[in-house]
N, C-alpha and C positions, 0 to 999 in steps of 0.2 A: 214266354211272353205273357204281361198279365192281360186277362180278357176280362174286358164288361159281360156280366151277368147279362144273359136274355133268355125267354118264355124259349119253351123245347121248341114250338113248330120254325118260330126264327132258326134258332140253332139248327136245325134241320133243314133248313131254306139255305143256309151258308154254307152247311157241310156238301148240299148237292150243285154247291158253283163250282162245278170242273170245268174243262178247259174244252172239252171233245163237243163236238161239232158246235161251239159256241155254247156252250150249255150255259156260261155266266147270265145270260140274257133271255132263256130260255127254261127253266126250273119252273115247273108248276107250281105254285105258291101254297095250292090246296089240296096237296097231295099229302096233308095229314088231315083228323078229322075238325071238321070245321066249329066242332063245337070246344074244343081243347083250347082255343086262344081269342086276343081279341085282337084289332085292326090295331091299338094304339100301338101294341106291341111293334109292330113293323114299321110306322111311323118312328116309334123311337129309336128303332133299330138302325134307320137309313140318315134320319137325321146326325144320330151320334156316330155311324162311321163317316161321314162326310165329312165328318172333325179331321178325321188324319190322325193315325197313330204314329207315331214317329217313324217304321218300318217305310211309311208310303208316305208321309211329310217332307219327308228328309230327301227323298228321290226329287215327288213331284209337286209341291208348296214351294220347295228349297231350288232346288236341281236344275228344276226343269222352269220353273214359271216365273221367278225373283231370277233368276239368270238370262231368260230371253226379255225381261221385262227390265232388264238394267240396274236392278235396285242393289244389286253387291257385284264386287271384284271375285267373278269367275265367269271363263272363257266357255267351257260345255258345246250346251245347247247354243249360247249365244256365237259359237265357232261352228256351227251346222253339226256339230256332233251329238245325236241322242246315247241312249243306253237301251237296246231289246229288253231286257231284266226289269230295268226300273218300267218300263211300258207295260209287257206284260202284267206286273206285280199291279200297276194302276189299273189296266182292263179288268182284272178280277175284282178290286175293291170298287170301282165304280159300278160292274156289275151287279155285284153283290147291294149296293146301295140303291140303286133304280129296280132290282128285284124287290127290295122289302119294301121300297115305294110304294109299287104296282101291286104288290100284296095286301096294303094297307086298303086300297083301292074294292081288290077283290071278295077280299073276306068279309067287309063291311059289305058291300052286296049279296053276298050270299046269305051273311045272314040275313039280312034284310027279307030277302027271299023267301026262307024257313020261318020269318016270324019272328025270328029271335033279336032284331032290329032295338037301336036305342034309340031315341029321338035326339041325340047328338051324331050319329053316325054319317047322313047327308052332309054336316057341315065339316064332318072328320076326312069324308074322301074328295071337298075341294080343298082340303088343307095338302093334302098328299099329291091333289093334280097340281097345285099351284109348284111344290117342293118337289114333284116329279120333275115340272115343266125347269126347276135350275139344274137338275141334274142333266138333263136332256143337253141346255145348252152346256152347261159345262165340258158333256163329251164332245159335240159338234166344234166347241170352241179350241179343242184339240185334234181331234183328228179329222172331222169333218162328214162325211154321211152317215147314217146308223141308222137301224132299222124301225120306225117310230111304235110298232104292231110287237113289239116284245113279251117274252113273257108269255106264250102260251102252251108251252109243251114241243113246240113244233120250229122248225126253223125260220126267220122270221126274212122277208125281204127286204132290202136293206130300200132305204130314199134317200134323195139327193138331199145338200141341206138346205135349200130354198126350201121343199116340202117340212124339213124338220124345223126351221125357224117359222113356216107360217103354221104347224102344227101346236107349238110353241106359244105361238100370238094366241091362236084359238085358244089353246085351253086357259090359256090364264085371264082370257075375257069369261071365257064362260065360266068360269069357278067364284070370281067375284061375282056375276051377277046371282049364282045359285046359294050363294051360302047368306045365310041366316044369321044378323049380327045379335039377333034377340035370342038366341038358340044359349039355354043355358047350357053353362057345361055340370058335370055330374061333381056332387059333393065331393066323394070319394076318392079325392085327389088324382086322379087323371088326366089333369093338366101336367101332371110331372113328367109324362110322356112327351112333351112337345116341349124342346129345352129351350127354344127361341121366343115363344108369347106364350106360354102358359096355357095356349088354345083360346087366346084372346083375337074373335073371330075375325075384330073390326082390325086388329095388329097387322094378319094376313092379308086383309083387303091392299092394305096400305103396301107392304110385299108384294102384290101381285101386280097393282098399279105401277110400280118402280121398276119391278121388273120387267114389265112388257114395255115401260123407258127404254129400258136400255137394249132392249133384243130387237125396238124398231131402230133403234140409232145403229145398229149393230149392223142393220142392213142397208140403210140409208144411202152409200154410195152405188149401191149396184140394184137399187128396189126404191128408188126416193119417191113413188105413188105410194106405195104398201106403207112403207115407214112413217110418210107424212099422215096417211088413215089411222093408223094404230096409234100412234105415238099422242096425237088431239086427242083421240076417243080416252088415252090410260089417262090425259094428264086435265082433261074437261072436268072430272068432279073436284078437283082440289084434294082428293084423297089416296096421294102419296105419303113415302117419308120425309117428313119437312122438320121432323126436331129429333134429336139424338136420342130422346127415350122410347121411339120409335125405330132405331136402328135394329136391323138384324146381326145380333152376336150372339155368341156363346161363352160360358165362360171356360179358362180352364184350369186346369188343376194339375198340379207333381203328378210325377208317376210315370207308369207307360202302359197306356192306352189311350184310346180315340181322342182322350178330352187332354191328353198331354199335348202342350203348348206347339204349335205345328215349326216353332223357328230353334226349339229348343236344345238340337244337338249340339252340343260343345265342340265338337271340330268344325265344325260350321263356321270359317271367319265370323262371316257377311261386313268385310270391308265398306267403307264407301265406294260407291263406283262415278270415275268421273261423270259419267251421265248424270248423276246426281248433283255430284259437285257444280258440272258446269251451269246447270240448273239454279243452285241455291245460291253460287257468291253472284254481292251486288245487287242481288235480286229483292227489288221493295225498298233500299236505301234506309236501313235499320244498321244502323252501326254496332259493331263488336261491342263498344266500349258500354252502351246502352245494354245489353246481354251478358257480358260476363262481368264477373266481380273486379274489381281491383289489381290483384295480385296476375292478372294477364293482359295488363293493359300493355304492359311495357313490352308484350310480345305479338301485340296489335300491328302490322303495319302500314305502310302507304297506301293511299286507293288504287294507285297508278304501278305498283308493285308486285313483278308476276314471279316472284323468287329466283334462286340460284341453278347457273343454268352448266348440265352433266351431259356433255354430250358423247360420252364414252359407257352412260349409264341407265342414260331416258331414252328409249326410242322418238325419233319425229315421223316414222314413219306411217301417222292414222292422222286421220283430221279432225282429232282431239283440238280442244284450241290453247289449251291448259299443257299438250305434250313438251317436254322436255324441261320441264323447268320444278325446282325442287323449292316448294315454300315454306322459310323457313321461320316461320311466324303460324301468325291469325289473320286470315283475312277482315279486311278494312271492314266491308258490309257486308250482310250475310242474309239469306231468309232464317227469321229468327227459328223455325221451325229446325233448324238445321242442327242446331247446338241442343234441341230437348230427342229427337232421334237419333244423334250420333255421337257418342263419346269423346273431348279432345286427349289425345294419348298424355299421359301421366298424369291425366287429373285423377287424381283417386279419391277426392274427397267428392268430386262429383255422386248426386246419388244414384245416375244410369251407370257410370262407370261397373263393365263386366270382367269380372277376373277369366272370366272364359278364355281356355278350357283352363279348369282351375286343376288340372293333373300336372298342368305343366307351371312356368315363370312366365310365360309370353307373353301376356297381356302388362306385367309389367315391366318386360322389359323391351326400354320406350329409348333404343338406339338401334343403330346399324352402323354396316362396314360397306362404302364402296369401294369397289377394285379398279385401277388405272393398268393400262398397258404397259406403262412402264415398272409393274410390277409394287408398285404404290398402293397403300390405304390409306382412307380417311376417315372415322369413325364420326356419323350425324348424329346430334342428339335431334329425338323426335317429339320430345316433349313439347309441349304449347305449341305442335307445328298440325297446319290442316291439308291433307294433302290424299288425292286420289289418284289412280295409276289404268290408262286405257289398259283393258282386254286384250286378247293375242297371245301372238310367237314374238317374245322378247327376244329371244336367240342369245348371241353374247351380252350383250348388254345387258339381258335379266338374269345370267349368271354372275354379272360382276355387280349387283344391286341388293344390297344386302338390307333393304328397305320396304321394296315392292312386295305385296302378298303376305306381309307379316301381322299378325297379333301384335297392338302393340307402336308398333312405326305409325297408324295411319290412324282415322276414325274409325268405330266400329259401331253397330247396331249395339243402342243404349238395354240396358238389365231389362227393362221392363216389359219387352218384347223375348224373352230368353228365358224368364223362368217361370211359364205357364201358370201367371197368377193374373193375365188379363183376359181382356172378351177381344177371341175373336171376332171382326166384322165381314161381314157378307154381301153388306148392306148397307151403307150410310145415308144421313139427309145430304151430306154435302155432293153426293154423286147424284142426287134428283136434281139437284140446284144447275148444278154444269151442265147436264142433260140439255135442261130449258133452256141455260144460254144454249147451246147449241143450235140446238132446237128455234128457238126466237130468231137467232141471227141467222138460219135456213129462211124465214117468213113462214115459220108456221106459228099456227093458233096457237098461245101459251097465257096462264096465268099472270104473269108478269113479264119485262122486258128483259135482253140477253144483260145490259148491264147490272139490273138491280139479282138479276136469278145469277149473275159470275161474282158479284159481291159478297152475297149470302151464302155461294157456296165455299169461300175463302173464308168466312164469319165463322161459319159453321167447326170448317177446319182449325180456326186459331184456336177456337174456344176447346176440341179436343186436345190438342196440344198446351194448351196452358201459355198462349203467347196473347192474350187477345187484346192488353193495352198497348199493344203494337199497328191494332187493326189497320186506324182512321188513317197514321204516316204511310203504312203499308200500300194499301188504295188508291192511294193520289201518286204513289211513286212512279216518277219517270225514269230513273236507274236502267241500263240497260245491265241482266246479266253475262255473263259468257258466252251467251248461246246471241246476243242481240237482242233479248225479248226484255221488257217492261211489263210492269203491274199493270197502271193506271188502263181502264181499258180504254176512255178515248184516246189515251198515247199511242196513234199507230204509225207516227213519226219513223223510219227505218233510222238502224245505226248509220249506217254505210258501211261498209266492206272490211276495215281496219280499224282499229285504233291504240295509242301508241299507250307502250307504257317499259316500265324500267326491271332489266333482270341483271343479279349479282357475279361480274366475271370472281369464278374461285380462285385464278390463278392470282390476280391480285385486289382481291374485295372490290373492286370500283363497278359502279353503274353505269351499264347503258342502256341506249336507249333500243327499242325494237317494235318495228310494227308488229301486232298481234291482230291475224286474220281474225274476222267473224265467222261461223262453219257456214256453208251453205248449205243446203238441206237440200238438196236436191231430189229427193223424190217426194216433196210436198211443194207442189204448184212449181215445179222445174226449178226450185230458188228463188222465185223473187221475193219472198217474204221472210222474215224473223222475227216480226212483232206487228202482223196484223192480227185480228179480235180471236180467228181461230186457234193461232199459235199459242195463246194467252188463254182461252180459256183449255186446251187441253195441259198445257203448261202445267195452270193451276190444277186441274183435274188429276193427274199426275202427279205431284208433291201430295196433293190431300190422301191421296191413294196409299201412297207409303207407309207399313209397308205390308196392309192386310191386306192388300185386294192386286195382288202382283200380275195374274191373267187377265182382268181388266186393261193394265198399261199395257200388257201385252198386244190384245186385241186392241187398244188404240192405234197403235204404232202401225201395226198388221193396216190396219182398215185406214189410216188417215198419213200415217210417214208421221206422225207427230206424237210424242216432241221429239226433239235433233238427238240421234243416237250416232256417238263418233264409230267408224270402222274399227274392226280391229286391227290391230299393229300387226305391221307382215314384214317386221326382218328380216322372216323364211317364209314360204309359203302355207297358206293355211289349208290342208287338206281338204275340209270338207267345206271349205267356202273357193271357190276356184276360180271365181270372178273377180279377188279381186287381187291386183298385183301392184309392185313399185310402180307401176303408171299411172297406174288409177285410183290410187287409194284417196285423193281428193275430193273423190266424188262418191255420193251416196248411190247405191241400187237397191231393188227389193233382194237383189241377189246376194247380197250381200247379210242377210237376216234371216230366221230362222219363220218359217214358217206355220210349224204344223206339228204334229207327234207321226210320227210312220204307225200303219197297225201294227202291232207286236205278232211276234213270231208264233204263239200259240194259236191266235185267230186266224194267220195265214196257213198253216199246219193241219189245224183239226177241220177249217171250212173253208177247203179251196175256191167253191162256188159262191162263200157268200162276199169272200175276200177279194174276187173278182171283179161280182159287180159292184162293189164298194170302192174299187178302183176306178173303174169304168165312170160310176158317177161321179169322182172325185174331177173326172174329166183331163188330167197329168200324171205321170209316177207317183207311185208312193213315194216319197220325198219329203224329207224336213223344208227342203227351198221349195217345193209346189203350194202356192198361193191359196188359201181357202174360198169359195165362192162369191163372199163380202168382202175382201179382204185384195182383193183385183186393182190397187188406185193406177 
């Protein structure tokens, strides 16, 4: 595998992450001599593996987080099933990254101590608390307690995560108010060390404001005093991310190492996932014909049009609303964002269009076979057609679907996302913006109101995606999508329950007609809503999300049930979801979703004691279905 180059004492700091009594978290940092290196070095070190080398992108970017978080057609995680390997392999590279953190931290102290202090080093070790303080929650945000006192040589005691999100809040209060935005940085290019602002002091303020956003919103249902104090105090001076050049990303580059493209394995579908789809059609009242050129008008069709219905081929059994029905077209209306992230199968002149994996034909080849029990096929062309497939145990029916899961038959995640030539983000303005609505529409203190802060943070999103003269129709749209929910945010008008529209019998082309349930979401506010201000701003929160910030959507759903995620399809039963069955699949549960990451097998192995009380504070089993502390709705 290729490695980024790094200063020996790094190197040396990585080589001593073994496994045995938790060592990952525990490596003295300064057990070479203090004069041989400097703090950026670790800084750089922790920042650039947090990239994800494909090794651990591919598991847990991919795997694990864009799977529970909906954003592509695979079952995994989002079927309660982890991987020990892939887990494992993440507790050492997160390790490994909250090590050089905390090193950056220490060795700047030390020297300090000696004398040998730069007059940028104060502002170098709130840059490392602040970028510790993501690392932190990133681990909590997966598995849940961890020891905040790491990093000494010694075994560390582990805290529940009420203590590590308020631990969390502290430091990233205290680090803006300590750092020095008049603190020059050194000639000698040392800002190359810090691949996200350059060491642009006032860049990180703006990060640590944002982030302490989101880590009080994180708590909010289960801490809404704490949440409401922090969340005023990050977002009182106005100095958040509020414009894209302000975004925290990275870029990245070919190859394989840290800075290769975290989405970029070529066996990697990343199909659409009905969650997605039911999401995007109809949503905002932007029509196809307004979006694509000419030459696929003619495969546009009705608005009222929910395609050709296989019932020997589609499962009905999730509460998808889209289940069972093959369309065989474009949809009518669409969020426009929908067609610049996802490829229509046989468009090749498109320029997202991904030949991935380019070993094989698959991508271009844009048909299938379905199998009838009377021993019959019928061969679908999939071209100009848009179409996403619920998750699950297809059983026979996904044997006899020569469509489902294919390269090629459906949408796929556009090139541009694939061949590590963009910036990753971490960080957007448009996720400060949805905060505040949120936020706003709690009654708390905010800069601006929840409508103007959900508008801007849609603004914000168009304008990344390249749709923004769509904006101003988009806004006002009343359009209900799939799921029930509308743009416009004073539309909070409900669908009702149903509403009718028309699918193709094969046996003899003719239309009928068919009610189409709305889903009911039943574990956000027991059902009664699909398009009140909540459901809409994390909606939008959601789509903008797509599809760099995957454990964000995660932790939404986790923490709030929203947006509408359909069950998976149980033709057979689903092993490690056991809640739900032909009776119940109607109805949403938390049991139904995935929770959490289990500790990997090497931290249970090597630290029986610490892996205990890590459980113990966890307050349930170690469990993918055990609920995280914030995350209890």
């Amino acid at each position: 595998m290729k490695k980024y180059i790094i200063p020996a004492l790094a190197a040396t700091l990585l080589t001593f992450s073994g496994c045995k009594d938790f060592e990952e978290i525990n490596t003295d940092p300064l057990s070479a001599n203090i004069d041989q290196v400097q703090p950026e070095y670790f800084l750089n070190s922790s920042i650039l593996g947090a990239q994800q080398d494909p090794n651990i992108a591919e598991r847990l970017f991919v795997l694990y987080w864009k799977t529970a978080a909906r954003q592509h057609l695979t079952t995994g995680i989002a079927g309660g099933t982890d991987n020990d390997e892939w887990t494992v392999e993440y507790w050492k590279y997160i390790s490994q990254w909250l090590n050089s953190a905390n090193a950056t931290i220490q060795i700047a102290n030390e020297k300090k101590a000696k004398g040998q202090g730069l007059p940028h080093y104060e502002n170098l070790i709130q840059v490392a608390r602040i970028w510790r303080a993501y690392l932190m929650s990133e681990f909590s945000d997966n598995f849940g307690p961890q020891p905040i006192q790491a990093f000494q040589a010694v075994n560390p005691n582990f805290n529940s995560e009420k203590e590590v999100y308020y631990f969390i809040l502290d430091e990233l209060k205290d680090a803006t108010v300590k750092m020095d935005v008049n603190q020059p940085v050194p000639a000698d290019n040392i800002s190359k060390y810090d691949m996200a602002y350059k060491l642009k002091w006032s860049q990180w303020i703006k990060y640590a404001n944002s982030l302490r956003m989101r880590i009080a919103m994180r708590i909010s249902e289960v801490d809404p005093a704490k949440a409401k104090t922090e969340f005023e105090s990050a977002v009182a001076s106005n100095n958040f991310i509020s414009v894209s050049t302000d975004n925290f990303s990275i870029a990245e580059k070919p190859g394989w190492d840290a800075l290769t493209g975290v989405m970029s394995r070529e066996w990697n579908s990343q199909l659409l996932s009905t969650t997605l789809n039911n999401l995007y059609v109809g949503l905002g009242g932007i029509n196809s014909t307004d979006q694509l050129s000419q030459d696929k008008h003619s495969a546009i069709k009705d608005e009222d049009y929910i395609g050709v219905k296989y019932d020997e081929q589609f499962t009905k059994l999730t509460n998808d609303p889209s289940a069972g029905y093959w369309l065989d077209g474009i949809p009518n209306k669409i969020d426009p964002r929908a067609y610049k992230t996802f490829y229509i199968p046989g468009d090749f002149t498109n320029p997202i269009y991904s030949l991935y994996p380019t070993y094989t034909n698959d991508a271009k080849t844009n048909y299938g076979e379905l199998q009838f029990s009377n021993n019959t096929t019928v061969t679908i062309n999939a071209v100009n057609t848009w179409n996403a497939f619920a998750i699950g145990n297809w059983a026979e029916k996904g044997q006899r679907n020569g469509l489902r899961g294919l390269v090629g038959r459906a949408p796929a995640l556009g090139k541009q996302y694939r061949e590590s030539s963009n910036s990753r983000i971490f960080f957007a303005s448009w996720e400060s913006y949805f905060l505040i609505a949120e936020a706003a529409l709690k009654g708390w203190a905010t800069p601006m109101n929840d409508e103007a802060a959900y508008n801007k943070g849609i603004q914000d999103s168009f304008m990344y995606n390249g749709v923004s003269q769509f904006y101003g129709q988009y806004i006002a749209s009343t359009d209900y999508n799939r799921d029930g929910t509308s743009v416009a945010y004073g539309h909070i008008t409900e669908p009702g329950s149903n509403h009718t529209m028309k699918y193709k019998d094969p046996s003899n082309n003719n239309l009928v007609s068919v009610s189409i349930n709305y889903p009911i979401n039943t574990i956000y506010k027991n059902g009664a809503f699909k398009n009140d201000k909540l459901t809409k701003i994390i909606t939008q929160k959601y789509l903008a999300n797509m599809p760099w910030l995957p454990l964000e959507s995660w932790n939404d759903h986790r923490r709030l049930g929203l947006p509408f995620f359909e069950n998976p399809a149980i033709e057979t039963p689903l092993i490690n979801l056991p809640a739900i069955t032909t009776g119940n699949y109607m109805t949403n549960s938390i049991k139904n979703f995935p929770q959490r990451l289990r500790y990997p097998s090497s931290f249970r192995n090597s630290d029986p004691n610490g892996y205990l009380k890590a459980v113990q504070l966890l307050g349930a089993e170690d469990a993918v279905l055990t609920p995280l502390w914030w995350a209890k709705h």
